[in-house]
Each structure stands twice: as C-alpha cells, then as structure tokens.
C-alpha positions as CSV (number, residue, x, y, z in Angstrom):
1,X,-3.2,30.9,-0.3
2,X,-2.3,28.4,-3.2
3,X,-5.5,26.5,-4.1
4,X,-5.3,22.5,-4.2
5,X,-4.9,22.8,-8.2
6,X,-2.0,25.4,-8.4
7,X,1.3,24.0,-8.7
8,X,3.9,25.3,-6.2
9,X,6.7,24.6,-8.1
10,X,6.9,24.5,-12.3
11,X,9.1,24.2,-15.0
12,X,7.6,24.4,-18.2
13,X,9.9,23.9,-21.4
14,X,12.6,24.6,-19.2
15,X,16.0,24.2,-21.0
16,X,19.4,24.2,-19.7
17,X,23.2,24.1,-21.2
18,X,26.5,23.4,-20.7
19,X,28.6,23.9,-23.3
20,X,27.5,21.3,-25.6
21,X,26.0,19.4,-22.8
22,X,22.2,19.4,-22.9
23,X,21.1,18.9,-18.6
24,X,17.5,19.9,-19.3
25,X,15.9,19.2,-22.3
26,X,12.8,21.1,-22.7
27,X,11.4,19.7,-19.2
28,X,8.2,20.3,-18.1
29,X,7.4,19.3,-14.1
30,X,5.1,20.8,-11.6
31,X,4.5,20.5,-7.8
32,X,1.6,20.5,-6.0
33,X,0.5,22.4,-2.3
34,X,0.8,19.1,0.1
35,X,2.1,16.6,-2.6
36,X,5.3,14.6,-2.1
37,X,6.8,14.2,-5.7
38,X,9.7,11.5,-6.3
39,X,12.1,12.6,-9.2
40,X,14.1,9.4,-9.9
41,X,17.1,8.5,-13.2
42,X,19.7,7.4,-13.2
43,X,23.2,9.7,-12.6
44,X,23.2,12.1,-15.0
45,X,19.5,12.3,-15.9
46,X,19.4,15.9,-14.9
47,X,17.8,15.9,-11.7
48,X,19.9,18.1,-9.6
49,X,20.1,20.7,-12.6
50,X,16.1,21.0,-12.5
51,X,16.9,21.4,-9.0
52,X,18.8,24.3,-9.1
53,X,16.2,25.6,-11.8
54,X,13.4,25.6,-9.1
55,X,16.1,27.2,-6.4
56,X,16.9,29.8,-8.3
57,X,20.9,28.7,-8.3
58,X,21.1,28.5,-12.3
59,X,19.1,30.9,-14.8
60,X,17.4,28.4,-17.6
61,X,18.5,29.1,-21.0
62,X,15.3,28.8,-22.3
63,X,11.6,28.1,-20.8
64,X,9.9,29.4,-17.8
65,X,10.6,28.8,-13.8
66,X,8.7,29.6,-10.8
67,X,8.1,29.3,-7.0
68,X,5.0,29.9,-5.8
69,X,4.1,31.6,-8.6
70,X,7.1,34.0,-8.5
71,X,10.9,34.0,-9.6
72,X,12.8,31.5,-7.9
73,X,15.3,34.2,-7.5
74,X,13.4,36.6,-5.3
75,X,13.3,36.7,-1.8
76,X,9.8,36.2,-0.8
77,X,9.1,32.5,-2.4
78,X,12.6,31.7,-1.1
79,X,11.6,32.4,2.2
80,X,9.0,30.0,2.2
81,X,11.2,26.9,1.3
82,X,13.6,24.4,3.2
83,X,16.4,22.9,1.4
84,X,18.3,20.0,1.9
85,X,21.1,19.2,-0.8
86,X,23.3,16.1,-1.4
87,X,26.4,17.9,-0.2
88,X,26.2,20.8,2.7
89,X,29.5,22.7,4.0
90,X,28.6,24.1,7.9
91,X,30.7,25.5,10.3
92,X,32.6,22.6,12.3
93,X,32.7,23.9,15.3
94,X,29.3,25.2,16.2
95,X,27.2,23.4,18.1
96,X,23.9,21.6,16.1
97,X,21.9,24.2,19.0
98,X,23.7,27.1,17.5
99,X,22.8,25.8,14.0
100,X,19.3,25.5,14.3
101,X,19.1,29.1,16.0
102,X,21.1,30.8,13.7
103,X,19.0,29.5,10.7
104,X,15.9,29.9,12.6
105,X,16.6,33.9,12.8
106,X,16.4,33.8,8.8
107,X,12.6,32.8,8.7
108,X,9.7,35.1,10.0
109,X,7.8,32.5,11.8
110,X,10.4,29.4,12.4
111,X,9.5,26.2,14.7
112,X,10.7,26.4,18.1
113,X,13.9,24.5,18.6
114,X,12.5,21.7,20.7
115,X,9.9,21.1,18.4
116,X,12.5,21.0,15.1
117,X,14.8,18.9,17.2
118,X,12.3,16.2,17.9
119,X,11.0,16.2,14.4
120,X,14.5,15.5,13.0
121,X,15.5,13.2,15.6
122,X,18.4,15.3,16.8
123,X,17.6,15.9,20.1
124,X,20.6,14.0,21.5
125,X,22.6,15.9,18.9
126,X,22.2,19.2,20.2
127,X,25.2,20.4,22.2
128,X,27.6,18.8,20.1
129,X,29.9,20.4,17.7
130,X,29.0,19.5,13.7
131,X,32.5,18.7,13.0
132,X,32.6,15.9,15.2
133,X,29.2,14.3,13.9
134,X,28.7,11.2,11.9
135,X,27.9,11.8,8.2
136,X,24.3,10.1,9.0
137,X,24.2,12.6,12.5
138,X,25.3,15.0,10.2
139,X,22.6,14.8,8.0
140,X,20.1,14.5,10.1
141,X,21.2,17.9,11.4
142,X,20.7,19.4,7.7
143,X,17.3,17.8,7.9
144,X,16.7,20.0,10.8
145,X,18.0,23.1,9.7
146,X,15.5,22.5,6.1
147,X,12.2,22.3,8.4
148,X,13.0,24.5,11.2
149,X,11.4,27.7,8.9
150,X,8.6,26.3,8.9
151,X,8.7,25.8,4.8
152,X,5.9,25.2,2.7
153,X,8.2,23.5,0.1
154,X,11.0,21.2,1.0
155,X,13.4,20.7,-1.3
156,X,15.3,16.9,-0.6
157,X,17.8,15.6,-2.6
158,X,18.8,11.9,-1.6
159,X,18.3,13.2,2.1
160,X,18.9,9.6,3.6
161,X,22.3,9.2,2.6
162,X,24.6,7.7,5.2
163,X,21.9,7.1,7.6
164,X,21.0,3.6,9.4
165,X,17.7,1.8,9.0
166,X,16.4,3.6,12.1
167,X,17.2,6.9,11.4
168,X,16.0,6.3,8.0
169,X,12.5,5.2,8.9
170,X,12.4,8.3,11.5
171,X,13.0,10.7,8.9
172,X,10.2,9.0,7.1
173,X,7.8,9.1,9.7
174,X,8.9,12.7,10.0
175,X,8.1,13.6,6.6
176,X,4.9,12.4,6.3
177,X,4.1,14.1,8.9
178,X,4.9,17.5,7.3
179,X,3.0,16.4,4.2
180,X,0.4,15.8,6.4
181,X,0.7,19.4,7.5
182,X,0.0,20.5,3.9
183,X,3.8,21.1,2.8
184,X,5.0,19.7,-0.3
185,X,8.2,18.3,-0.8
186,X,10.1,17.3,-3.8
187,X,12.7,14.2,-3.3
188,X,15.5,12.3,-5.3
189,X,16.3,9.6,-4.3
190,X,18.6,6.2,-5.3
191,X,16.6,4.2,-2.5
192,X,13.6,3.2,-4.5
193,X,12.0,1.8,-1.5
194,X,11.9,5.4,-0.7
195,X,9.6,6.5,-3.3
196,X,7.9,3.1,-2.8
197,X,6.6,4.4,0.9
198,X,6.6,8.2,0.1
199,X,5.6,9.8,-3.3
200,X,2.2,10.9,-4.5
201,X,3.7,11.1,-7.3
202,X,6.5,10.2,-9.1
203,X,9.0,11.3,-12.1
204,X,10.9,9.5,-14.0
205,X,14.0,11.9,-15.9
206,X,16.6,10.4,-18.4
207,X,18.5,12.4,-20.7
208,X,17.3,15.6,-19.3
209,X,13.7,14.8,-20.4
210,X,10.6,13.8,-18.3
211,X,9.8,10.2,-19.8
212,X,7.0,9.0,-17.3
213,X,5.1,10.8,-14.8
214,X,2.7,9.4,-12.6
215,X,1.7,7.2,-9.2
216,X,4.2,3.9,-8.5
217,X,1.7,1.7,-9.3
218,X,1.3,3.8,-12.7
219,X,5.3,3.4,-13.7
220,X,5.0,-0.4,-12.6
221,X,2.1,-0.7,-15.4
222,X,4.7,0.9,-18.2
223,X,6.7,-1.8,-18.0
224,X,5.9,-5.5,-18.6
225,X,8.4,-7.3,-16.8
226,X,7.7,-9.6,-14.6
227,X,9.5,-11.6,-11.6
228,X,9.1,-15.5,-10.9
229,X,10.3,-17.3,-7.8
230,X,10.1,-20.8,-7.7
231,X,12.1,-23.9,-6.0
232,X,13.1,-26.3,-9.4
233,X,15.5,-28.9,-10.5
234,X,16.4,-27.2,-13.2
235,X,19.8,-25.9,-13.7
236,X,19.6,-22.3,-13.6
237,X,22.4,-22.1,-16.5
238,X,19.8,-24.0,-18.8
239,X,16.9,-21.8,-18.2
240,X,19.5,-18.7,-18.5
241,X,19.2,-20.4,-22.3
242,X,15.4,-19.8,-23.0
243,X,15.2,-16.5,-25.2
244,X,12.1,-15.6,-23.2
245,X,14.5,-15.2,-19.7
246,X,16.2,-11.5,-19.4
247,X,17.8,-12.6,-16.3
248,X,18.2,-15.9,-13.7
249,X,19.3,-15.5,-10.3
250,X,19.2,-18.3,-7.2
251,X,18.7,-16.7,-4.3
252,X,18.1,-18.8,-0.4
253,X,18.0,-22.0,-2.6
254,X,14.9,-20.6,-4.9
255,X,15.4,-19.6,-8.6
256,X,14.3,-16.0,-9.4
257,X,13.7,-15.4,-13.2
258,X,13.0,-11.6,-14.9
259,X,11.0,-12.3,-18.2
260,X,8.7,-10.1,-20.0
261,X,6.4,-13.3,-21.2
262,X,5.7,-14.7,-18.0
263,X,2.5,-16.7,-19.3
264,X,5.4,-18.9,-21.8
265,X,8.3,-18.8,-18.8
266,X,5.7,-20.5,-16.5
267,X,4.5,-23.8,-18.5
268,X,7.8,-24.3,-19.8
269,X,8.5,-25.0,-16.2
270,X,5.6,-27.2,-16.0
271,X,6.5,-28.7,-18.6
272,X,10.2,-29.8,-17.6
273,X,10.1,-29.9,-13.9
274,X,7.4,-32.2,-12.4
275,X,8.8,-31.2,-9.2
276,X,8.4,-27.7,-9.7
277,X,7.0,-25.9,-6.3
278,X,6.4,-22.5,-4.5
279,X,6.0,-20.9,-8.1
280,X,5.3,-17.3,-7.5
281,X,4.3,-14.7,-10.4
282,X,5.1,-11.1,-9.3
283,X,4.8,-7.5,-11.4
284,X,7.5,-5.9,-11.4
285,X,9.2,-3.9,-8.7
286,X,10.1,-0.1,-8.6
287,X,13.9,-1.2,-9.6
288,X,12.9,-3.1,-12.6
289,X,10.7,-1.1,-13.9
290,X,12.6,2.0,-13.7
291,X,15.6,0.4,-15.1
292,X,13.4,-0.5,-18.3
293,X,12.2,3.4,-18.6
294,X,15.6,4.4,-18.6
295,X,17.5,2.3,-20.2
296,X,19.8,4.1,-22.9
297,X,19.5,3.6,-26.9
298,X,22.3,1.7,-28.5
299,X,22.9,4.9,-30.4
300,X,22.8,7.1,-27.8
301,X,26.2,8.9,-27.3
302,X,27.3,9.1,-23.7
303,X,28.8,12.7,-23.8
304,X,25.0,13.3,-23.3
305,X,25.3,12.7,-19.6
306,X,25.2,15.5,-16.2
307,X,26.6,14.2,-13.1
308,X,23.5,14.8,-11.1
C-alpha cells in the first residue's frame, strides 16, 4: 500500500525529443495517493507528451519514469490505472453496455456495471450504439470505461470536452467522489474553472518545463495583477491611455480594468471621476494569472512548440 508521502506517479529530469523539437525539458512532476493534480499551459506546453511519459506510450530520452513505483510499461501498474484521452476511437456499433463489459473483463476487480453507469451518468446511455452518440454522450461513455476498473490512478486529459453545463458539473461531482475514495487523478484541462473547483494541486508547464507548482491560491499569489470593476464617466478609451492599465474592457455598463498597480489605478479614478461608484478591487483570477506565467519571451522562437 503506497503511504500518504509516496508519489504514485513521477517524472524526474524527464526529457523528451522530437527531432529538433524539445516536448519535455528536463520535467520534474509527481502525484500523490488521493491527490487531484491540474497540469495546465497553454497548447504546446508539453502536457500530453508528459502524459504519455507516465502511460508508458513514449520511452523518455533521458530522465527517469514510474507508476506506482514501477515501469509505466509493465503490466501490473498499468492495471491499476483508468485512462481517459482527448481523442478515443471505439467500436461504433457496440452498445455503451457491451463497452463497459468488455473493458470491465480486462481489470481483476472492476465496479459492477450499475454502479459505473451511475457514476458516469450514463445510465440512459446504455443500450445504445456508440456511433450514434453525441460527442458529450460520447464522452461521458469514455469516462465510464476509465473508472469501471476500479483504478487507483485516473489519468484525464481535458475530459469535459463537448459536454453541457450539467453533465459537466456531474462529472465533477463524480470525481470528487473518487478522490474521496483515495484515487488520484491527474487532469488537463483548458476550463480553468475546472482546476478552480478540483485540484489539490496544480502545475503550471510552458515550453516543456514546470514553471510553477503549487495550490490555486498559490499561482494567484505569483502574479500581481489585479482586476477593478467600477461604474465611471470616464471614457474607457482615455483610461486605455494611463501606462499603469494593461487592459480596459466595459462589460453590463461597468468598466473592468487589468493593472498590476492597483493602489495608483484606483485614486486616479478618484481623482477624475467624482461620480465614481461600485469600485471593486479583485486579485487576479486563474485565467490571468496563468496567462502571466506563461506568457512567451520576445526572443523565444516558436519552432519551440508541441501540439499538446
């Protein structure tokens, strides 16, 4: 049994190539038993190549990789992980039933259908064929076939794709509810407000490289830029002006400004609005401040870049 401090999953110096292409760059990453980690960058940060580091799909070029402690390409630590990836090809015409008991026969000590079906919200789902499935029904479906092994590691990459609000928040529900259960799961994901609601943890990639690692409220603190709402007479093109703005927006007849000096934004507006109201101050959000992390160097040449 993996004690509380032993990482489930790790890379350490892990470096892979492709041709001249540099995807992982020396990255260092570990996973924890009952820890949901968010691994976030923009496209080409090299998140789906540390992906198929951890599976076992691609051999690092340099660096060490395990699962539970093992090779990633052995059987045993690959029995004891679900995997859901951005793109899944399944058999058409078998029905989501047949799915989830054909993959079900792979694991030693699966869930019972019922109980995987009501977990991924796909009991309505079951006698119909896959092929004539919505993409969001269909990946629902691939949710279901990741947990139905029982896994101690799930493996999500941007799981929530194509799905509506409502089957978005029940996948939520359903995966802190596996957490809860002691599995851990690492997720990529482009909806922030996903990491926001989820991750223990989170990591932030660009350029192949781990450039922050920590809670949200930890990656929020890296950054010091700041949002201000506020009604004003001010024309938003002459505040756009004041070198201390990064960015004006009016959004439902309030002005939202992005500045980094906050304190100096705020009594300018005092200063030339008397009629200045509803002034609100707020850090910044996961978007903003992960924007900030990642943004690229001038000099930074874009053949550096994996569609990930």
């Amino acid at each position: 049994m993996d004690m509380p401090n032993t990482p489930v999953a790790r890379l350490r110096g892990a470096l892979k190539r492709y041709g001249a292409l540099t995807a992982v760059d020396g990255l260092d990453l570990a996973l924890y038993p009952g820890e949901l980690l968010a691994l976030l960058g923009p496209n080409g940060a090299g998140k789906s190549s540390a992906i198929g580091l951890l599976l076992g799909l691609q051999r690092p070029d340099a660096g060490e990789v395990t699962l539970f402690g093992q090779d990633p390409q052995r059987i045993q630590p690959r029995r004891q992980i679900g995997v859901m990836l951005q793109n899944a090809t399944l058999p058409p015409t078998l029905r989501v039933r047949e799915l989830l008991r054909l993959t079900a026969s792979y694991y030693a000590n699966p869930r019972v259908l019922q109980e995987t079906a009501e977990l991924a919200a796909v009991e309505d789902l079951l006698e119909r064929p896959y092929g004539k499935l919505s993409g969001g029904q269909q990946r629902r479906v691939q949710f279901a076939l990741a947990l139905c092994g029982r896994p101690r590691l799930l493996f999500l990459d941007e799981p929530t794709v194509g799905m509506d609000i409502e089957a978005r928040q029940a996948l939520w529900a359903a995966i802190r509810r596996l957490v809860g259960e002691g599995c851990s799961v690492l997720l990529t994901t482009h909806y922030l407000e996903e990491a926001e609601a989820l991750a223990d943890r989170v990591c932030v990639m660009a350029r192949g490289r781990a450039i922050h690692e920590g809670t949200v409220d930890e990656l929020r603190a890296r950054v010091g830029v700041k949002r201000i709402r506020c009604i004003s007479t001010l024309p938003p093109e002459a505040i756009a002006e004041w070198p201390e703005v990064a960015e004006v927006r009016f959004d439902s007849g309030r002005l939202q400004l992005t500045t980094a000096e906050a304190e100096v934004v705020v009594l300018r507006l005092l200063q030339n609005d008397a009629r200045l109201r509803e002034l609100e101050v707020q850090r910044a959000g996961l978007a903003e401040a992960l924007t900030e992390l990642t943004r690229e160097p001038e000099a930074s040449s874009s053949d550096q870049r994996e569609a990930a």
